[in-house]
N, C-alpha and C positions, 0 to 999 in steps of 0.2 A: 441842511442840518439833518432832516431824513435820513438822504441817504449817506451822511457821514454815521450816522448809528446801526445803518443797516448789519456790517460785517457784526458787531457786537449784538445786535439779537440774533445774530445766526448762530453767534457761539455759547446764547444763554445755553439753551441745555444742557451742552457741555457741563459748562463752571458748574450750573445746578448739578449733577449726574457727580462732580468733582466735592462739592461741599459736601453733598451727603452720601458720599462714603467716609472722607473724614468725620463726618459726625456720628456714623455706624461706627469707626473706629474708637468713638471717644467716647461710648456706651459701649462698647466691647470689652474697653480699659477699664469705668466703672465699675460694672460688671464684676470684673477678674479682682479689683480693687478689694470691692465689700465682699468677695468671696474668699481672699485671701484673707483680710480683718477678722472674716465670721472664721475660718481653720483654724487660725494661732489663738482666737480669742476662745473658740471651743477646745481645745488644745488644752488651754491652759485650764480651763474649766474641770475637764476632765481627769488631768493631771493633780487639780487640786484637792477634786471628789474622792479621787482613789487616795489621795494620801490621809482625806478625813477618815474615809471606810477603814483604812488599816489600823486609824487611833482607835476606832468605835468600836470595832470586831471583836467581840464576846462582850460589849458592854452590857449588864440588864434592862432593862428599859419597860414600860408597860406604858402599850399602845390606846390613846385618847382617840378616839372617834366623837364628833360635835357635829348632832346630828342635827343642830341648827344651820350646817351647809348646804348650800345646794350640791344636789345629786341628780349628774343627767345622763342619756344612753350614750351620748356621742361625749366627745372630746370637744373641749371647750375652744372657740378659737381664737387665732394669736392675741388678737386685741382684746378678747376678754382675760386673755391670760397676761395678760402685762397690763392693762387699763383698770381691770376690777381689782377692789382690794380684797374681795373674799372668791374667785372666780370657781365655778361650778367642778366637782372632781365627774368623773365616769365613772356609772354603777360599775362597768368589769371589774376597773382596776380596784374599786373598794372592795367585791369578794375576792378578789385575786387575793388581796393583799390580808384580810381577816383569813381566809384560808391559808397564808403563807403565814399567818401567825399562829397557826395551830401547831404548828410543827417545827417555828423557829425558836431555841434555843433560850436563846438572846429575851425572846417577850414571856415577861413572870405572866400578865396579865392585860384585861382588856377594862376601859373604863368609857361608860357611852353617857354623852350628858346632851339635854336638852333645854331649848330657850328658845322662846319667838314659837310660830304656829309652823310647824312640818306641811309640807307643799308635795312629800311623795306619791304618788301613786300608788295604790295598794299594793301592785303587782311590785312595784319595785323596794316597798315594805316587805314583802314576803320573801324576795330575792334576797335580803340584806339579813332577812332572820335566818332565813336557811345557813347561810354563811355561818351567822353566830351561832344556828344549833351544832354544827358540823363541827363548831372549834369547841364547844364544850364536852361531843362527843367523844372528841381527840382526848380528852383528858383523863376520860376510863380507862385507858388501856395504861396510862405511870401510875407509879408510886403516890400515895397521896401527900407526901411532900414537896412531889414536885409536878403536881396540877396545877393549873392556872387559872384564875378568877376570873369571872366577867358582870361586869357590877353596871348598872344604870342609875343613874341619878339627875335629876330636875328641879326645875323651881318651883314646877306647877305641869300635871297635863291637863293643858288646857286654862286659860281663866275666865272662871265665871262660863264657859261654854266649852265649845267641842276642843277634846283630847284625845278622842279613841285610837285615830292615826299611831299618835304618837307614844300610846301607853302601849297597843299593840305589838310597837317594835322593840321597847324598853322589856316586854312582859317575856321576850326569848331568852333573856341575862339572866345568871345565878342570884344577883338578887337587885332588889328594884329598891330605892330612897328617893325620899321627897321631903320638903323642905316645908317647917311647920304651918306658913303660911300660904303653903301650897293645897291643893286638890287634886281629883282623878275625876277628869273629866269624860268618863267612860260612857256618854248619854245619847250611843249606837249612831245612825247612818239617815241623813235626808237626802233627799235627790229632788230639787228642784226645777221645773224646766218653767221657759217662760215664753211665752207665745206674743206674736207681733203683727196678727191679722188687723186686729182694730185700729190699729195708728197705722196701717198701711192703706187701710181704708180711708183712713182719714185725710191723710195726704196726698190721696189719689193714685197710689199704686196698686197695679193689677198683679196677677198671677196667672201663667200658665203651667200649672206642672206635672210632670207622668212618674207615678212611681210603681217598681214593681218588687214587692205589692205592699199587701195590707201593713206590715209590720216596717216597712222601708219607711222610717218617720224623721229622717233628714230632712227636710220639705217643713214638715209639720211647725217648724216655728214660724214660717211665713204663711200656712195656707190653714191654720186654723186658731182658734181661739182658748183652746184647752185641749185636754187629752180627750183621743178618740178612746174608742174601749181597748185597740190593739196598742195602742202607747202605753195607756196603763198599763194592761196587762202584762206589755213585754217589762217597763219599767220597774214593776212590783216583785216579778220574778226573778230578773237580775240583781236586784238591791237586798231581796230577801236572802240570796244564795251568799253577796259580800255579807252580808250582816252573820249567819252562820259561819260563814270562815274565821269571821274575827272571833266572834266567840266561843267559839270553837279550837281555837288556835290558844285564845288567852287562858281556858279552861285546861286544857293541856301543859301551858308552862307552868303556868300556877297551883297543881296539881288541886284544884275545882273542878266542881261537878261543872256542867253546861246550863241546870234550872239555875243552881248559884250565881256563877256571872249575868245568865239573863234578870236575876234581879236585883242584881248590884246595876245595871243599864238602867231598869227603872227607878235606882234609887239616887242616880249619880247627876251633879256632881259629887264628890263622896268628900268628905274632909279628912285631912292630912290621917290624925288618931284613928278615925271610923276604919279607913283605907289597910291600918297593920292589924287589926281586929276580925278585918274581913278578908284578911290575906293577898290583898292586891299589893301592898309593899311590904317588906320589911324593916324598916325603920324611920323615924320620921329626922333628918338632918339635913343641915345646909352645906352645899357642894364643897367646901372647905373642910369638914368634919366627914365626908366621904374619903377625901383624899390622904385626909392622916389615916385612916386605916388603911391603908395601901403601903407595902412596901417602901424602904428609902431606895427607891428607882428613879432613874430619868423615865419623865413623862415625855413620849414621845407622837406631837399631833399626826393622824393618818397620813393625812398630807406631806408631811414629811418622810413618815415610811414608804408610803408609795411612791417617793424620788428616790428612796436610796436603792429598793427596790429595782427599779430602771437605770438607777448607775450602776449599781452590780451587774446589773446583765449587760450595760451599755459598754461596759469595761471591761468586759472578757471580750468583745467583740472588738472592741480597738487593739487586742493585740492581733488579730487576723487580719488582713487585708490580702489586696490581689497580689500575689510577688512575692510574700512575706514570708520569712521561715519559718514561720508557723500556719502558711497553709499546706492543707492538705494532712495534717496531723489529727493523731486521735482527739486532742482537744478541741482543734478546729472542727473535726466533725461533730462534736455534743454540741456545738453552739446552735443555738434557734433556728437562726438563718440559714442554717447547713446541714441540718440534720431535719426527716420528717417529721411534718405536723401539721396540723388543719387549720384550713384558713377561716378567719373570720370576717365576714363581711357585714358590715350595718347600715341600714334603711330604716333612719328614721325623721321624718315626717309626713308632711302630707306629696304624694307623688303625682308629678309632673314631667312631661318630656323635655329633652336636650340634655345639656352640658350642666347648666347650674352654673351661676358666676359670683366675682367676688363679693362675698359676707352673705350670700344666702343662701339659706337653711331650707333641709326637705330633701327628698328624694328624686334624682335626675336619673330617669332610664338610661339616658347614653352614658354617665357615670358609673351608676351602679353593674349594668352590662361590660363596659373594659372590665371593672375591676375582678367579676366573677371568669372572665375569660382570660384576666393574666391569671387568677388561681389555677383556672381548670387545664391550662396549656402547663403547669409548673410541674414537673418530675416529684419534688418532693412534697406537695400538695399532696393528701393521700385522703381527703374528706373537705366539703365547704361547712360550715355555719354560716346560717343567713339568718341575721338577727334583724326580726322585725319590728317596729316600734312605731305604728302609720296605722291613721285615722281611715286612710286611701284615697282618691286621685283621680287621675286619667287612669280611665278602662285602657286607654292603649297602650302606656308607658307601663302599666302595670301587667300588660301582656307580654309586652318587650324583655323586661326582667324574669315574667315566669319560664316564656320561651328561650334564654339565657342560661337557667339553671336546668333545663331538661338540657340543652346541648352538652354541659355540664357532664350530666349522667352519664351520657352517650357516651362520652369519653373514660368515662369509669369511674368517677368523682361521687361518690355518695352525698348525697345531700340533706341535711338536717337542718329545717326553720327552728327557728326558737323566739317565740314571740316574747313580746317586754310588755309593759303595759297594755298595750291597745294593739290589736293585729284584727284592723275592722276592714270589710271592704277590698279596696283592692289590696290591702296587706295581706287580708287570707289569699286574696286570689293569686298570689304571689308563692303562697303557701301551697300549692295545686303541684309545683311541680315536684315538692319534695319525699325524701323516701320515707323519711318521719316529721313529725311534727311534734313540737314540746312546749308548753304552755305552763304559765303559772297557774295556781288556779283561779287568782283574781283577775288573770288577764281579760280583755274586751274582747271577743271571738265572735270574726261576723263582722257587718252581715251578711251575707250570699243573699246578695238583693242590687237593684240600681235604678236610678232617678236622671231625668233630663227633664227640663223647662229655663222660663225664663221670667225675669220681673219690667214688667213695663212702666215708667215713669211717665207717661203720656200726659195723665193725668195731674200729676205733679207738677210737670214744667208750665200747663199751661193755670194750673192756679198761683204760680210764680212767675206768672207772666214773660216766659222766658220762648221764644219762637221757634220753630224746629221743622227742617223740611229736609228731601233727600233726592238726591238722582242713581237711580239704580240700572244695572242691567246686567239681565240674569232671573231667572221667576224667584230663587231663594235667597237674590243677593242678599235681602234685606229681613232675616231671620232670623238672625242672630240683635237684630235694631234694637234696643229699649225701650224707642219709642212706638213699635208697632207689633200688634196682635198678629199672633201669627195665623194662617189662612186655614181652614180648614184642611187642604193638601197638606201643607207644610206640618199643621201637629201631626197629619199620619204618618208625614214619612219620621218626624223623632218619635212619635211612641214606639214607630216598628224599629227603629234603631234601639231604643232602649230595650224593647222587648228580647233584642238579637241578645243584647248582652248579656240580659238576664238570665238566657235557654244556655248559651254559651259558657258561661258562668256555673251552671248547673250542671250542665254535661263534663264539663273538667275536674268539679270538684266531686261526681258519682266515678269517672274512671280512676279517678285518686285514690279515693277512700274506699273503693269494691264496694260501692253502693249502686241501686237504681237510681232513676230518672225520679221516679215518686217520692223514693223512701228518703233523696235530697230535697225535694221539692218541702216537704211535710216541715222540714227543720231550718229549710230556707225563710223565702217570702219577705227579705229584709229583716228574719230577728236577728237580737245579738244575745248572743251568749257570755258565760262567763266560761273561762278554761276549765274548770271542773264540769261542769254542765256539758262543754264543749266534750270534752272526753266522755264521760256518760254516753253520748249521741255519737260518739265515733266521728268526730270530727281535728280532733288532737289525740295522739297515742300516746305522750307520757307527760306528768305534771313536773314541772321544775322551771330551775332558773338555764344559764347557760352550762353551770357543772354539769345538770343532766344532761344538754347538748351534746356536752364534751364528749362523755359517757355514753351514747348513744349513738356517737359519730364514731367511736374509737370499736363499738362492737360491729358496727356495719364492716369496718374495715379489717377484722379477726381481730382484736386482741383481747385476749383472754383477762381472766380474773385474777389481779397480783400485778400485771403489766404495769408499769410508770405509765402515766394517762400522755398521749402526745397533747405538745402545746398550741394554743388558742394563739397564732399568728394575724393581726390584724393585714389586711388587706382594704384597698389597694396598697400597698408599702410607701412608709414615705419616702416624701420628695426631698431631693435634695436643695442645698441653699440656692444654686443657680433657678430650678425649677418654679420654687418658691418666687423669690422675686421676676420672674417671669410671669409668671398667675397673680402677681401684684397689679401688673398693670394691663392684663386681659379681662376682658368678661365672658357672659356666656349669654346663653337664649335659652327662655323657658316659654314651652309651647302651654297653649292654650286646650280646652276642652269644653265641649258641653255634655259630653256623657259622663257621667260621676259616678263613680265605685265609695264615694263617702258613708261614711255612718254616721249615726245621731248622737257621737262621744259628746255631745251638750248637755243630753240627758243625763249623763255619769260625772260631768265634771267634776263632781266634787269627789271623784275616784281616781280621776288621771291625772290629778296634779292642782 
């Protein structure tokens, strides 16, 4: 019986080498299947958008923004965008789009309503007002018939407690309402940090950690017990600087003094009547009785303009294709994808090396690197934005991206960072290679500093009676252990590695910014700044969101004053449906570090979100 089976295992491989090509072939067919469904079914999409757009075309409308959304840098992904019922819009597309309603026709007016506690960031509060001052400023130059309103209305900022986020962004609108059983919860900025030395002690965990230096207080929730004097002191001065922006900023829209608002802070919460006496709103009504004063318009939610927004331009771009009679025409050439304009590229979270795989978030050097190198190799590429939005990372991955955007230059590609909320760490060092740099002024800037060590559980396992042993070879195989102190050698060789980053770090950000060695040194040492501060200290050269990117990218490149601004082209471009579900069912690698370019954004949270 053997050897009657032998001919037939001789020809397994065969049949195997035979099924699975049939089987490649019957995933090739799927494939081609669900890619054929998604064509006719986008098809028809498309077909049905454009035939809405042509009913809606001159319709009036005035644009709702519900600033109870979430709002995030990146683009929210697929299963959040089909799974959640309210799924997170992208700060661009929301200035994009308040921007494009300064100048569209079609929108009489803008109405901003709030509910639930705002989760913004400050820096991305300021980005969102800018927008709004920019649309109200549009309206000086018409007729005052045909200006446009921009009205905020709430239930409450704030209840019973913190509102200033929110009153903040409301206080950029023509006029501000609240509802009688509302308040203004204006009662300014705390910043809490919390330390976890004593219960680490308690459960027997050690610490070895190197930081450099004094102000690099990432570490400090694990290796002390409250604030040293350089914690406070960095703390007190970055929160004092947000605290004058905001009221500074509300002073400003509310045509108030600055002593004034500061002692509406100490008076507040303020009550609904107090709040129009003391000119913080203009009238006390419920969000139903805001709305009848509004034009008989279609109310139209953001979210919704920002689609139609991307059909319009998505539908001039379906009449061009490769072969088509209308490539290569003047039309074809105003379209986005065919005419020049600066890429944008975004990095935001914490960064790590590799590829990044499916459903995770952050910043992948080998990622971020393609995508700056298909801009930089692109003819009609004529500028990058690199929007950053990273706490920071791997020292290396975050070297990989800097050294990315200098080959960039090389090639002729101007290059403009534009941080978003938090550009700490390795995100400024990111920022080293660029020809400017643009910051809001709440941004988190910094630190130009870096930390390595480790936490040992030694102690912990063996009070959980849990046993622990090892076979090593190699003097440092065992270095990286949790369970072992590291050797006297072994911390010299991480503090000299840390130290390397540190000098390194400093030598890149003094040939940047035409500073010394010193004069980086002084403003270094692990602080963090705020973007105004940053700029002060020459460490960011203009305050803004990405319009001023834009602006800043467009003069690098000559264009004069008058010029149509070139468009913010995201980058890497997307994928196609085939591509897509091919990265459905790959992953990637995300590499490890023990050097950290991180910052102490715990101290601020209540700033970043």
């Amino acid at each position: 019986q053997v050897y009657e089976q032998g001919p037939r295992l001789a020809r397994a491989p065969r049949l195997m080498a035979s099924m699975l090509r049939r089987a490649g072939k019957s995933v090739v067919r799927s494939f081609a299947l669900v890619g054929g469904v998604y064509a006719v079914s986008e098809g028809a999409r498309v077909y049905s958008r454009n035939e809405t757009l042509k009913k809606e075309k001159g319709v009036p409308k005035i644009l709702h923004l519900d600033f109870s959304t979430p709002i995030k840098e990146t683009k929210p992904a697929w299963k959040e965008q089909f799974l959640e019922a309210r799924p997170a819009l992208q700060l661009s597309a929301v200035v994009e789009a308040i921007d494009k309603a300064a100048t569209d026709v079609c929108v009489k007016g803008v109405v901003c309503t709030f509910g639930g506690e705002m989760e913004y960031p400050v820096a991305s509060v300021q980005e969102i007002r800018d927008a709004i001052s920019r649309f109200r400023e549009a309206q000086k130059a018409l007729p005052e018939v045909e200006q446009r309103f921009s009205y905020a209305t709430a239930d409450t900022f704030g209840e019973a407690g913190q509102g200033s986020r929110e009153y903040y962004l409301a206080s950029s609108c023509q006029k501000v309402f609240v509802q009688p059983s509302g308040h203004i919860g204006l009662i300014g900025i705390s910043l809490p940090s919390y330390f976890l030395r004593g219960f680490l002690d308690k459960i027997g965990v050690e610490l070895q950690f190197f930081k450099f230096h004094e102000f690099k207080n990432a570490p400090n929730m694990f290796t002390e017990t409250g604030y040293t004097e350089a914690h406070r002191a960095q703390t007190a001065l970055f929160g004092g600087c947000i605290f004058d922006q905001m009221v500074g900023g509300i002073a400003a829209s509310r045509g108030l003094s600055i002593p004034a608002v500061r002692a509406l802070v100490d008076r507040a919460p303020i009550l609904a009547t107090d709040a129009v006496t003391s000119g913080l709103v203009d009238g006390v009504m419920y969000r139903d009785q805001v709305l009848d004063l509004l034009p008989d318009n279609k109310v139209v939610p953001l979210r919704a303009y920002i689609k139609e927004l991307a059909d319009i331009k998505k539908a001039k771009e379906q009449r061009v294709w490769p072969g088509s009679p209308a490539e290569g025409t003047p039309e074809a050439d105003k379209l986005t994808k065919n005419k020049p304009h600066i890429a944008l590229i975004t990095a935001a979270g914490s960064i790590g090396r590799g590829q990044g795989g499916r459903d995770q978030e952050g910043v992948y050097s080998e990622a971020v690197c393609s995508a700056i190198r298909e801009a930089a190799k692109s003819k009609i590429v004529k500028a990058i934005v690199m929007r950053v939005d990273s706490p920071g990372g791997s020292a290396v991955a975050s070297d990989s991206i800097r050294r990315e955007l200098e080959y960039a230059r090389s090639l002729g590609k101007p290059v403009v960072v534009s941080m978003g909320a938090v550009a700490a760490s390795g995100g400024y060092y990111i920022a080293t290679a660029a020809d400017k740099v643009v910051a809001q002024p709440g941004t988190i800037t910094g630190s130009i500093g870096a930390f390595s060590g480790k936490l040992m559980i030694s102690g912990m396992l063996e009070k959980l009676g849990v046993g622990f042993d090892r076979v090593s070879f190699g003097e440092d195989a065992d270095a990286l252990d949790p369970t072992v102190r590291l050797s006297p050698k072994q911390a010299e060789k991480t503090e000299r590695l840390g130290r390397k980053v540190y000098d390194d770090f400093v030598g890149l950000v003094a040939a940047a910014r035409g500073m010394t060695l010193d004069e980086v040194d002084k403003v270094a040492r692990g602080r963090v700044w705020t973007g105004k501060q940053a700029k002060d200290l020459n460490l960011v050269d203009e305050l803004g969101g990405l319009t001023k990117a834009r602006e800043v990218a467009g003069t690098l490149v000559g264009q004069k004053d008058g010029d149509p601004p070139l468009d913010l082209v995201p980058y890497p471009k997307e994928k196609s449906i085939a591509q897509k579900l091919a990265q459905a069912v790959t992953g990637g690698d995300q590499g490890k570090n023990t050097i950290s370019l991180s910052a102490d954004t715990d101290s601020f949270g209540g700033l970043v979100g």
